[in-house]
C-alpha positions in Angstrom: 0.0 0.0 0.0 3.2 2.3 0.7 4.4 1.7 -2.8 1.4 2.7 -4.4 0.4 5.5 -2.4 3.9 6.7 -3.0 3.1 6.7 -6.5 -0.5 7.9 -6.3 0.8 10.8 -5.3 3.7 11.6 -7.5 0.9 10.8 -10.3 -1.4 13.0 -8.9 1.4 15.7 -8.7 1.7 15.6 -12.4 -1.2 15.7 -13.4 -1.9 19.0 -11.1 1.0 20.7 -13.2 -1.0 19.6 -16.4 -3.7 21.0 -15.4 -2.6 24.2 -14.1 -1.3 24.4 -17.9 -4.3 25.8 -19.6 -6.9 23.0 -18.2 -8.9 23.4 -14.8 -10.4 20.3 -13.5 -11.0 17.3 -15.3 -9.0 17.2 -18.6 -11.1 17.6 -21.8 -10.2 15.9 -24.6 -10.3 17.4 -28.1 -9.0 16.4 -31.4 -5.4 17.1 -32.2 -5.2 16.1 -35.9 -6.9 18.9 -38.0 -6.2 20.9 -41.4 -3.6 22.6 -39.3 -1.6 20.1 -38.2 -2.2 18.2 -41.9 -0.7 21.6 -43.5 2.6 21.4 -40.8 2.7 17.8 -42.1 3.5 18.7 -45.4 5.6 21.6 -44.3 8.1 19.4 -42.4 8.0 16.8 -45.1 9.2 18.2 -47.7 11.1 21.3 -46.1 12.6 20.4 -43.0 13.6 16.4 -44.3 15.7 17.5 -46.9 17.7 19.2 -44.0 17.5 16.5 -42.0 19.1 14.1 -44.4 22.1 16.5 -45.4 23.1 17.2 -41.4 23.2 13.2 -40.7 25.4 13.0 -43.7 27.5 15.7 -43.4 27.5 16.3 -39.7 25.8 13.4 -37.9 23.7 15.3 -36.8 20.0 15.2 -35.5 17.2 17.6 -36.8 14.2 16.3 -35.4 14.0 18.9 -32.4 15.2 21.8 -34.1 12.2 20.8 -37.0 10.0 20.4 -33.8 10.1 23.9 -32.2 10.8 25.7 -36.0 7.5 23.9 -37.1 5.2 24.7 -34.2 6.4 28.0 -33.8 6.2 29.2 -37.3 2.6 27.6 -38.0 1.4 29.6 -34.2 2.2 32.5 -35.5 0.9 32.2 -38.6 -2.5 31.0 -37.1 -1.9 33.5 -34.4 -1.7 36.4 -37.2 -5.0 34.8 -38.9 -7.1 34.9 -35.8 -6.8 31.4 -35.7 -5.0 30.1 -32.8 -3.8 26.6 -32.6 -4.9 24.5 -29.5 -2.7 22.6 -27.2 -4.0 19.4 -28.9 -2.7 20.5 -32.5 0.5 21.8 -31.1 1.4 18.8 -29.4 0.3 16.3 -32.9 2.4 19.0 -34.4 5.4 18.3 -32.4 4.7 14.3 -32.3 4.6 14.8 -36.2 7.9 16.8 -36.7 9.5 14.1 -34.3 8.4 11.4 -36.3 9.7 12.7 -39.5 12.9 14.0 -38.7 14.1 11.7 -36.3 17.8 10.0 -36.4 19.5 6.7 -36.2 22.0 7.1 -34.0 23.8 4.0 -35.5 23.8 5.2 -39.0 23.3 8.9 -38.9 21.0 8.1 -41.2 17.2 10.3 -40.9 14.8 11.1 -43.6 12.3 8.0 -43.5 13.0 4.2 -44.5 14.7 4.7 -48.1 18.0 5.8 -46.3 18.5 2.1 -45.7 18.1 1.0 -49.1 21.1 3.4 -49.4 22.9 1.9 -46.6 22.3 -1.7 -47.7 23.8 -1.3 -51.4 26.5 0.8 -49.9 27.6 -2.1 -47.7 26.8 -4.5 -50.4 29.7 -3.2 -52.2 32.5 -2.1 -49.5 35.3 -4.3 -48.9 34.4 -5.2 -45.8 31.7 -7.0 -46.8 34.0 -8.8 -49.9 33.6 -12.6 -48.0 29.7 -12.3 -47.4 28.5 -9.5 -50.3 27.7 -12.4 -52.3 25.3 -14.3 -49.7 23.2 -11.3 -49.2 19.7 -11.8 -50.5 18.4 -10.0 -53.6 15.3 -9.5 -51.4 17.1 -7.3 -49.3 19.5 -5.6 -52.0 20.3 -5.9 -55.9 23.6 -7.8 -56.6 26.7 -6.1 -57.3 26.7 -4.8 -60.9 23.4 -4.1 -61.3 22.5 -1.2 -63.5 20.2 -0.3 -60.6 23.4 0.0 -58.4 25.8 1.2 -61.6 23.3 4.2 -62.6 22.1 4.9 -58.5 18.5 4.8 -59.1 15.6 3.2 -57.5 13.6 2.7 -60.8 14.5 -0.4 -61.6 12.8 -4.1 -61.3 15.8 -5.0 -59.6 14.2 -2.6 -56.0 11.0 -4.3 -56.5 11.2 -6.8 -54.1 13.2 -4.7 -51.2 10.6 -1.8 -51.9 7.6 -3.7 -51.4 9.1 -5.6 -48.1 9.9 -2.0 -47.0 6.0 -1.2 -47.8 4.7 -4.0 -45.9 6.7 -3.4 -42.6 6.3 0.3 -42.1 2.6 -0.3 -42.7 2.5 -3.6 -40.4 4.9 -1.8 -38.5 2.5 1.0 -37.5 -0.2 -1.0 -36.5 2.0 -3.1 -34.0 3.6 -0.6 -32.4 0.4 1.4 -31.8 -1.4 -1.5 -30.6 1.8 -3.1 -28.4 1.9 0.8 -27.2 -1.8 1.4 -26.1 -1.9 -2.3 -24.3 0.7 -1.5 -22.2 -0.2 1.8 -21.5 -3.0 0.9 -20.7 -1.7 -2.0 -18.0 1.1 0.5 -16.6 -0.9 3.8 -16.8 -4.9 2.8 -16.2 -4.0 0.0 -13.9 -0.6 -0.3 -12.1 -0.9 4.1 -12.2 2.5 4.5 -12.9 3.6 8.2 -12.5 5.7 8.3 -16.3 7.6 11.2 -14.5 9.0 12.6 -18.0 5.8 13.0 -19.7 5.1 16.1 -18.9 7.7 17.9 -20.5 6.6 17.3 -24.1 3.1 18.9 -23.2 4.5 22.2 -21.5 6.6 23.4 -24.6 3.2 23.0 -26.5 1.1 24.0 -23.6 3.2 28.0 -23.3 2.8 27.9 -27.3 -0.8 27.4 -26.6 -1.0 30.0 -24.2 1.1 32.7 -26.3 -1.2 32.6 -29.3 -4.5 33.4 -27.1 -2.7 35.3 -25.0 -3.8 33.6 -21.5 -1.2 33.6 -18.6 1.5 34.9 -20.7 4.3 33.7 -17.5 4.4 30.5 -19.1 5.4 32.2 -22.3 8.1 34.7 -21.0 9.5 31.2 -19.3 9.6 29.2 -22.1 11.3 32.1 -24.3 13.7 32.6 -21.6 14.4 28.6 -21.7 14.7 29.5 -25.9 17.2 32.1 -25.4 19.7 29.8 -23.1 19.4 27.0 -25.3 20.2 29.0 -28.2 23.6 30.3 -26.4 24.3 27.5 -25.1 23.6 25.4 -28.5 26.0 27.8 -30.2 28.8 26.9 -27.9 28.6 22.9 -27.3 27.1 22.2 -31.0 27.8 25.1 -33.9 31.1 26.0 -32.4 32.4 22.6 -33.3 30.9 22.2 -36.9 31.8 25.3 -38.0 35.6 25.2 -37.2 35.2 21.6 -38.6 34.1 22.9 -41.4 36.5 26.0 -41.8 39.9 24.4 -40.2 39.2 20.9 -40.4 39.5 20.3 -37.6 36.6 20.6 -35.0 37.5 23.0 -31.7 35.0 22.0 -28.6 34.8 24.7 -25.7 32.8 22.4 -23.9 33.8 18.3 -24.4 31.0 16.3 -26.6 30.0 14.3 -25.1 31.1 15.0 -21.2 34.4 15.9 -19.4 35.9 12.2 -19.1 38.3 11.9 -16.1 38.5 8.1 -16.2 42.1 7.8 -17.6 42.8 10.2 -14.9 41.6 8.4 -11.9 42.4 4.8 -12.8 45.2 4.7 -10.7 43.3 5.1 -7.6 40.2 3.5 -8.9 40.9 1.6 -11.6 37.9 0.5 -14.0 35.9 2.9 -12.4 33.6 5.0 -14.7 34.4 8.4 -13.3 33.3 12.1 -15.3 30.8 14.8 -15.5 28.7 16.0 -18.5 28.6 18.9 -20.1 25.5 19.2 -21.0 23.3 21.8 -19.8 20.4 19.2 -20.8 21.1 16.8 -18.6 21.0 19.5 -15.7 17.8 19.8 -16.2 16.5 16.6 -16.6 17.3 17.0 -12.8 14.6 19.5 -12.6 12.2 17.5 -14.1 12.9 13.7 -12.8 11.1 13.0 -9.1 14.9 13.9 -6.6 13.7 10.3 -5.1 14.7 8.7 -8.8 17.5 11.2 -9.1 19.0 10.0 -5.4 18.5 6.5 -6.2 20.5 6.8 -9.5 23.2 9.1 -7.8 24.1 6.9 -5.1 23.3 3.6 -7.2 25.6 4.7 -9.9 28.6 6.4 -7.4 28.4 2.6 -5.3 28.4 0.3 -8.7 30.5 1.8 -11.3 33.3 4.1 -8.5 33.2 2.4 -5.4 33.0 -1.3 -5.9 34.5 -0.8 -9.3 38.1 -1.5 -8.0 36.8 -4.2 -6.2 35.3 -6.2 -9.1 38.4 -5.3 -11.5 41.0 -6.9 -8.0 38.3 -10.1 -8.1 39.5 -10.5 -11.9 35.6 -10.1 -12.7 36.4 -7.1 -15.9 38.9 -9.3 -17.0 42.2 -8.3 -17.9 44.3 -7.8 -21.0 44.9 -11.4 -22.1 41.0 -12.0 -22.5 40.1 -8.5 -24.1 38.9 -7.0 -20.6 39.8 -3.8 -18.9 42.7 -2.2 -19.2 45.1 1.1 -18.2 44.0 4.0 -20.4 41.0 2.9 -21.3 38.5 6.2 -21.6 34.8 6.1 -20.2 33.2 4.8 -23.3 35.2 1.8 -23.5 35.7 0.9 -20.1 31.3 0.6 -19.7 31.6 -1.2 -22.5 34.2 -3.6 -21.3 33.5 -3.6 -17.8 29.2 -4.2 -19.5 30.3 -7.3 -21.3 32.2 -9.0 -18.8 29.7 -8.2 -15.6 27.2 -5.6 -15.9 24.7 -7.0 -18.4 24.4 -10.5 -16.9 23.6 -8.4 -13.9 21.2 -6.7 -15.3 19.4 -9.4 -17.4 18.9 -10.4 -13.8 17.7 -7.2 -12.1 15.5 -7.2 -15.5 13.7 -10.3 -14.9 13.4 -9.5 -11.1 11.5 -5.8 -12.3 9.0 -7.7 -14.3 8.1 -10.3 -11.8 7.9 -7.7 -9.0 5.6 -5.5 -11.7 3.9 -8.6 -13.0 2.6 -9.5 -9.1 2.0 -5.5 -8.6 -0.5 -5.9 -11.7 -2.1 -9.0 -10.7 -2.9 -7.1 -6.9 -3.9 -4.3 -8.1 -6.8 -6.2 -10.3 -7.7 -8.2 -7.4 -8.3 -5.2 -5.4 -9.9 -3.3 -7.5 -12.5 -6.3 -8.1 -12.6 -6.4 -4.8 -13.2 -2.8 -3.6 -16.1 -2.9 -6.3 -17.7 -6.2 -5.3 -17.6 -5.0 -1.1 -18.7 -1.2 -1.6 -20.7 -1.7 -5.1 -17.9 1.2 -6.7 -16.5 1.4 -10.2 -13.4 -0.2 -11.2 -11.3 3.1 -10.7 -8.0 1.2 -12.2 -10.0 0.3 -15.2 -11.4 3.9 -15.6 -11.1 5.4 -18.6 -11.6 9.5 -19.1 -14.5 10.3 -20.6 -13.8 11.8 -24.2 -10.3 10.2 -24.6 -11.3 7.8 -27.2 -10.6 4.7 -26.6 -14.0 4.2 -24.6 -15.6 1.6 -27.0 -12.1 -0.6 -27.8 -12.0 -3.6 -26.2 -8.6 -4.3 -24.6 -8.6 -7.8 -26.1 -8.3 -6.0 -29.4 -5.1 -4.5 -29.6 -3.9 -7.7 -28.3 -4.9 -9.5 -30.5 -3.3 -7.3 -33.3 -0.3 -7.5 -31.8 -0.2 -11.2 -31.5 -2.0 -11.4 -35.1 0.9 -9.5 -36.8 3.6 -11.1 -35.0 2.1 -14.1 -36.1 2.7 -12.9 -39.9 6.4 -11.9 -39.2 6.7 -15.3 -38.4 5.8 -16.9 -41.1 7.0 -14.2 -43.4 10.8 -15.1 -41.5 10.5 -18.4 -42.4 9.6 -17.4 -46.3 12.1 -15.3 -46.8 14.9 -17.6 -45.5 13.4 -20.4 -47.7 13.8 -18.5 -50.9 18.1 -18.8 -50.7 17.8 -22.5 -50.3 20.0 -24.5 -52.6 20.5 -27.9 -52.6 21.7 -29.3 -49.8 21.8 -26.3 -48.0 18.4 -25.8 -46.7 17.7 -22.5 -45.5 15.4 -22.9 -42.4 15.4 -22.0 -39.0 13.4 -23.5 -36.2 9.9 -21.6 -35.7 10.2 -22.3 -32.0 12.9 -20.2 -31.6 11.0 -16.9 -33.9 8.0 -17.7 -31.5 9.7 -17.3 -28.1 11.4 -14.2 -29.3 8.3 -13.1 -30.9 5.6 -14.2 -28.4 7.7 -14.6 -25.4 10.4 -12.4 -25.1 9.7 -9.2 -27.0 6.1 -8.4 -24.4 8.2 -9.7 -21.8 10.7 -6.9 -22.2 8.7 -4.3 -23.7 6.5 -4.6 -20.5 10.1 -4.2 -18.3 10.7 -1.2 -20.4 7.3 0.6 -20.0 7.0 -0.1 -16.3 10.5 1.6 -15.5 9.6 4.4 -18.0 6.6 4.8 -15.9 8.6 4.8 -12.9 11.7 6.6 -13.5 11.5 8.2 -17.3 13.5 6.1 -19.0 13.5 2.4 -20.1 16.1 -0.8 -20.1 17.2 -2.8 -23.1 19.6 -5.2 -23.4 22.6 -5.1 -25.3 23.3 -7.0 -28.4 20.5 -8.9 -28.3 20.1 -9.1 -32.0 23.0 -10.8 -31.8 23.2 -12.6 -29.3 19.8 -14.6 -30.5 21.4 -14.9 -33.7 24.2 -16.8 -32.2 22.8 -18.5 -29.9 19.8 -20.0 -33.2 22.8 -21.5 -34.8 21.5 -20.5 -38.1 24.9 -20.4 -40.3 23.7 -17.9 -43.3 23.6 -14.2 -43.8 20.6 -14.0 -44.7 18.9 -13.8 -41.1 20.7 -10.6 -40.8 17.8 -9.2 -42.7 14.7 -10.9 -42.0 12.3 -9.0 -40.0 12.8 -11.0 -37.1 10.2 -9.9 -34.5 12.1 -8.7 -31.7 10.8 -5.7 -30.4 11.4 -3.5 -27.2 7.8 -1.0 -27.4 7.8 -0.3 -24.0 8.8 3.8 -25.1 5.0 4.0 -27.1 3.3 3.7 -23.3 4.9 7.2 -22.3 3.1 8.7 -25.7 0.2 8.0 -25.0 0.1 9.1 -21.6 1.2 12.6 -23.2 -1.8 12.3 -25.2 -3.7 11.8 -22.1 -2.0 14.8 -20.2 -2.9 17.2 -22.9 -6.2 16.0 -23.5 -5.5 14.7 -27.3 -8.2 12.4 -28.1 -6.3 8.5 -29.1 -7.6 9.5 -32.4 -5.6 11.9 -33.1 -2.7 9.7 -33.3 -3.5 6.9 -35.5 -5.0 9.6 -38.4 -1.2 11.3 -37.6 0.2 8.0 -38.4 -1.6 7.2 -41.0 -1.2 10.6 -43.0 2.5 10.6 -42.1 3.1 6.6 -43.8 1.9 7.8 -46.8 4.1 11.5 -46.2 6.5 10.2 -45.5 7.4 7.1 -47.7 6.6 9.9 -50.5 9.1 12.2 -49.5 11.4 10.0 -48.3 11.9 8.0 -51.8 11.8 11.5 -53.5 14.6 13.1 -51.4 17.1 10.0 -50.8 16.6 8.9 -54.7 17.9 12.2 -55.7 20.6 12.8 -53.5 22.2 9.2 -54.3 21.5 9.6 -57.7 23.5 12.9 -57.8 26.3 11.5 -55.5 27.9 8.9 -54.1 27.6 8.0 -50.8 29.2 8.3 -48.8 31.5 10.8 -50.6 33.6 14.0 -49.8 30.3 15.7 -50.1 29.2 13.8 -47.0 32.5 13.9 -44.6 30.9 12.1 -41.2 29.4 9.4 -43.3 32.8 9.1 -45.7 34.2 8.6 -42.0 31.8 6.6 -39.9 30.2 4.1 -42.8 33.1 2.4 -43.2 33.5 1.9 -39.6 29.8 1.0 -39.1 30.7 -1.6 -42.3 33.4 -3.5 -40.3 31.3 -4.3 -37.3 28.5 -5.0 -39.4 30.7 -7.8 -41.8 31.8 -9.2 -38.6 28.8 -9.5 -36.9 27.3 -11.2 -39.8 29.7 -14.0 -40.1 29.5 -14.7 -36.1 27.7 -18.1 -37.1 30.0 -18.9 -40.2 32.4 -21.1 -40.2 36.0 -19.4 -39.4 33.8 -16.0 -39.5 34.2 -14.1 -36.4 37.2 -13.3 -34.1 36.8 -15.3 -31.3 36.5 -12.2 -28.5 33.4 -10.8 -30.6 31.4 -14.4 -30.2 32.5 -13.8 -26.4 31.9 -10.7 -26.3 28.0 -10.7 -27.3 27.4 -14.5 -25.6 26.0 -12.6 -23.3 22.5 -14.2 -22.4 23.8 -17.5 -21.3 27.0 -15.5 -19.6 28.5 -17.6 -16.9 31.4 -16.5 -14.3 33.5 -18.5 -12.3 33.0 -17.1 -8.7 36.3 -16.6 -7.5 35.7 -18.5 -3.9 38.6 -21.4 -4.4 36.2 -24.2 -5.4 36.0 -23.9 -9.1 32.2 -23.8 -9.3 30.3 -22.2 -12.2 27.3 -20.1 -11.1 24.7 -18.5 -13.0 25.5 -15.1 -12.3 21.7 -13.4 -13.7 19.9 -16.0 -11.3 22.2 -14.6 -8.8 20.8 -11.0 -9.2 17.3 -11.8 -9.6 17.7 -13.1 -6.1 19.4 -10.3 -4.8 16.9 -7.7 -6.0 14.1 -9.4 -4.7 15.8 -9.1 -1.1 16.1 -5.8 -2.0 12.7 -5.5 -2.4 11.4 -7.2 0.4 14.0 -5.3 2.8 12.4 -2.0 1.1 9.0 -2.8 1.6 9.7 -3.7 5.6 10.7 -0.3 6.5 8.6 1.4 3.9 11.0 3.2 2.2 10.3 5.3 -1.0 10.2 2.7 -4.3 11.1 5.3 -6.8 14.9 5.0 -5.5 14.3 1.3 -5.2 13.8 0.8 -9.0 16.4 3.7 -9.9 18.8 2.5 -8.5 18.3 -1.1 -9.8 18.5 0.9 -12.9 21.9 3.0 -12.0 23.5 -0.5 -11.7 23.5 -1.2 -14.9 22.6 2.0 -16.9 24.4 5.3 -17.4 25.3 7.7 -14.2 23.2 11.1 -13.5 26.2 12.2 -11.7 25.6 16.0 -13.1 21.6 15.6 -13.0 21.9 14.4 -9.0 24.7 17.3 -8.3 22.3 19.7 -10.0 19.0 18.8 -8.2 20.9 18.4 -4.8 22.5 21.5 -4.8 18.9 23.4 -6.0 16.7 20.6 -3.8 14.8 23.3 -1.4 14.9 26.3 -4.9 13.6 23.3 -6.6 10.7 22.5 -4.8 9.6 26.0 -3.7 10.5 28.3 -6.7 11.4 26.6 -9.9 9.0 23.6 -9.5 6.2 26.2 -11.0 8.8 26.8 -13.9 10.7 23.7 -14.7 8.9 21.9 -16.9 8.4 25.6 -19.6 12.2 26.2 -18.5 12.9 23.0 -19.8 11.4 22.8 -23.0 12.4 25.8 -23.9 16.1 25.3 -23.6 15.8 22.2 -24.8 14.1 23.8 -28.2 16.5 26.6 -28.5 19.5 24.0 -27.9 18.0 22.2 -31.2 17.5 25.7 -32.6 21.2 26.5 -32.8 21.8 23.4 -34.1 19.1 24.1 -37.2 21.5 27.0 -37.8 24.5 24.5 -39.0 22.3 23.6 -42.1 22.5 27.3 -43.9 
């Protein structure tokens, strides 16, 4: 009852800062996708993508915010000036649009909608590191080297048919899964378990101050969010254009501030070696300190200084990072590689542990919460209040089965359509086929299994888990010796991030509607525009290219990990430390207590937390550090988040809680702002 009063409340604190922003009461829900919104679609499409595809070539770069705030604040004022203001609801399917559109692969640097990977494919068809597999990769995927679709760089040829049409079927298919997986599990962590989702907020006060602005209603929220503009744009300027510009000028790029964070690992090591030790400089990640509950921000500080400083040296002296003769931690090893290092060899079987022991605990939570609710309604004759859903939200008539049911119905299909695929590079003797079993439990099993982890500690602490590698780590552990399975649409999925959309939706009273007519106008947007604008920019270069310098430089690198990923399963294919290094599911340690034993070191942890858990229950301490620090064990450190709210704790509370959320925002669109600039 502690836990979720504890979380009643934080919920209930939220949704009193959403309502002070331009709602009193109840929330009333209004549609969000009009003529407005349709005519900022087209705007960002095919004015703001072309942008977006040059920067991730050229600077691997993101433009997706910056075509956020230009795109809503443009289209207010123009509505604005025509007596036609734009509600909150528009404004925020505004901004869920321009996200959509514009957003970035941090991978590939590669934006502008699905053709880009068409681009990629036929690029790493034909580089050298791909020579020993290039001919074993399926002409459903990519046409073969020498092609005159590949020769002449064009995407009107027979030889795209096949590729095009598979990339027709999933973004379509694609849609309806992840709307449906999304809604279902919003509707178990949000309607139900009344998870807090601490970061949703944020999206609906840039758009709420917007809101305000153009009718002119409590114009504080305005001044705050322009004042929140003005430091992002100052500080943009000197962490982002500062370094793009000299790049571009001396060749060389010149960083006032470090991208990504002051790194002071090589510098400790001697004290405490293989700990994790630096401070970012990012004024963003201040102020997620302002916006993240301080009871998630004090789990993660001291869960984060206890795993990765303190007991860091402990771990590396127990031989548990490894060493240098089996491609563990080492001397002069900066931040980046040491979490990954010190990840593979200990971290992530930890935290497939911790995993499975937050699903289980939320699993139980969900089951006692229905029990009580039937319970409370049965004894006293009330409502289901878990079940309740707003009136006017839109989802009143759909049936929870039903999204369900789509979910499992298109998994179903990917299935099938797996096993089809592979089939068609049989040859005799060499049957391509893959046990179903194995596509099942990753479809059926897993993937809800660790989408629900993910939405419940988004709705706990704002942001999710995943696990790393796990591509291919069920790759290698199938056993399935061809390329080909590389590119099959294997259906393993993480949508545990669609849960926190749809409570923004709720917090800004957008009708559910709204979002599946966004979606549907932006497939057909988007697929438009997106084969437009990446056919004519291969077809009038190569890339990459000196016309495209971070994908001339990263593409090749992204190539080599790629081709040796891809012959993990092939017979003298990869180096021995890679199949180590991503064995991670079934990763076993020798405990270093003198008897030799072998120990399952995730069953270890699943133990642990629920100790944990039990000890925090008994004397009723708050849960939101419970599950962030779980997380902080295995995630990144908020070192400068935690330093920030604790130093500003009693401001916090009493003076820039009103603020923080329009503060936020606003910096956070002016940060993207500056980086728009780099484009002209």
């Amino acid at each position: 009852m502690a836990e979720q009063s504890e979380f009643a409340q934080l919920r209930h604190q939220i949704e009193v800062e959403s309502s002070e922003e331009g709602s009193t009461g109840e929330i009333k829900f209004e549609e969000g996708y009009t003529w407005k919104v349709f005519f900022g679609t087209l705007f960002v499409a095919f004015v703001m993508l072309p942008g977006a595809i040059y920067l991730g070539l050229v600077a691997g770069q993101g433009l997706g915010p910056a075509a956020e705030w230009v795109t809503i604040v443009l289209f207010s004022e123009i509505m604005r000036r025509s007596f036609l203001p734009m509600k909150r609801q528009e404004i925020y399917i505004l901004y869920y649009v321009a996200a959509s559109l514009t957003g970035l692969d941090p991978n590939l640097s590669i934006s502008g909608g699905p053709f880009g990977y068409l681009v990629w494919n036929q690029y790493f068809e034909q580089s050298p590191q791909a020579a020993p597999i290039a001919h074993d990769i399926p002409r459903w995927v990519v046409p073969p080297i020498g092609s005159p679709a590949l020769i002449h760089r064009t995407f009107l040829d027979t030889a795209w048919l096949v590729p095009i049409v598979l990339l027709l079927i999933g973004q379509v298919l694609g849609r309806f899964q992840w709307m449906s997986a999304g809604y279902y599990l919003f509707r178990i962590t949000s309607d139900i378990e009344r998870l807090p989702f601490p970061m949703a907020p944020v999206a609906a006060s840039g758009a709420t101050a917007l809101a305000d602005a153009a009718s002119k209603e409590e114009s504080w929220r305005w001044r705050i969010f322009s004042i929140g503009t003005m430091v992002g744009l100052v500080f943009g300027f000197l962490y982002i254009a500062i370094p793009v510009f000299s790049s571009v000028a001396f060749g060389k790029a010149f960083q006032l501030l470090p991208i990504p964070f002051f790194d002071f690992t090589t510098n400790t090591e001697n004290i405490l070696p293989a700990a994790i030790t630096g401070i970012t400089a990012d004024l963003g990640s201040a102020m997620a300190g302002f916006v993240i509950p301080y009871p998630i921000v004090f789990g993660s500080f001291w869960g984060s200084i206890i795993c990765r400083i303190v007991l860091a040296p402990v771990l590396y002296h127990f031989g548990l990072f490894g060493n240098a003769t089996n491609s563990g931690w080492t001397p002069g090893m900066n931040a980046i590689i040491t979490m990954q290092v010190t990840n593979i060899k200990f971290w992530i079987s930890v935290g497939i542990g911790l995993n499975a022991a937050v699903a289980v605990i939320g699993i139980w939570s969900v089951g006692k919460a229905v029990i009580e609710a039937q319970r409370e309604r049965k004894n006293r004759g009330l409502q289901q209040r878990s079940f309740a859903i707003p009136k006017g939200r839109g989802d009143e008539k759909l049936p929870m089965w039903l999204p369900l049911v789509i979910w499992i119905g298109i998994t179903i299909f990917y299935i099938f359509l797996v096993e089809y695929l592979l089939s068609l590079d049989s040859k005799p003797g060499q049957p391509h086929f893959i046990n179903p079993l194995w596509l099942v439990f990753f479809g059926l099993i897993w993937s809800p299994f660790n989408s629900y982890i993910s939405a419940r500690m988004i709705g706990l602490t704002g942001s999710g888990v995943s696990v790393p590698y796990l591509q291919q780590v069920a790759i290698l552990k199938s056993g399935y010796p061809y390329v080909d399975i590389w590119y099959a649409p294997i259906p393993l999925n993480d949508f545990g991030g669609i849960a926190q959309r749809f409570r923004e939706l709720e917090l800004t009273g957008t009708r559910f509607t709204s979002l599946f007519y966004a979606e549907m106008v932006m497939l057909v947007v988007i697929l438009s525009a997106s084969f437009i604008f990446w056919a004519f920019l291969w077809h009038t270069s190569q890339i990459p290219s000196s016309q495209f310098p971070y994908a001339a430089k990263f593409w090749p690198i992204n190539a080599t990990f790629q081709a040796i990923f891809q012959q993990i399963n092939l017979k003298h294919g990869a180096m021995a430390y890679v199949r180590e290094a991503i064995d991670l599911p079934t990763h076993w340690i020798r405990v270093p207590c003198g008897n030799g034993a072998l120990r399952p070191l995730s069953a270890v942890w699943v133990v642990y937390a629920h100790l944990l858990w039990l000890y925090w229950r008994q004397w009723s301490l708050p849960q939101l550090r419970y599950y962030d620090l779980l997380r902080s064990m295995v995630g990144k450190t908020l070192f400068c988040q935690t330093v920030w709210s604790d130093a500003v704790a009693d401001v916090h509370a009493r003076a820039v809680g009103r603020f923080r959320l329009r503060y936020g925002s606003g910096r956070y669109g002016g940060h993207c702002l500056s980086a728009h600039r780099q484009i002209g």
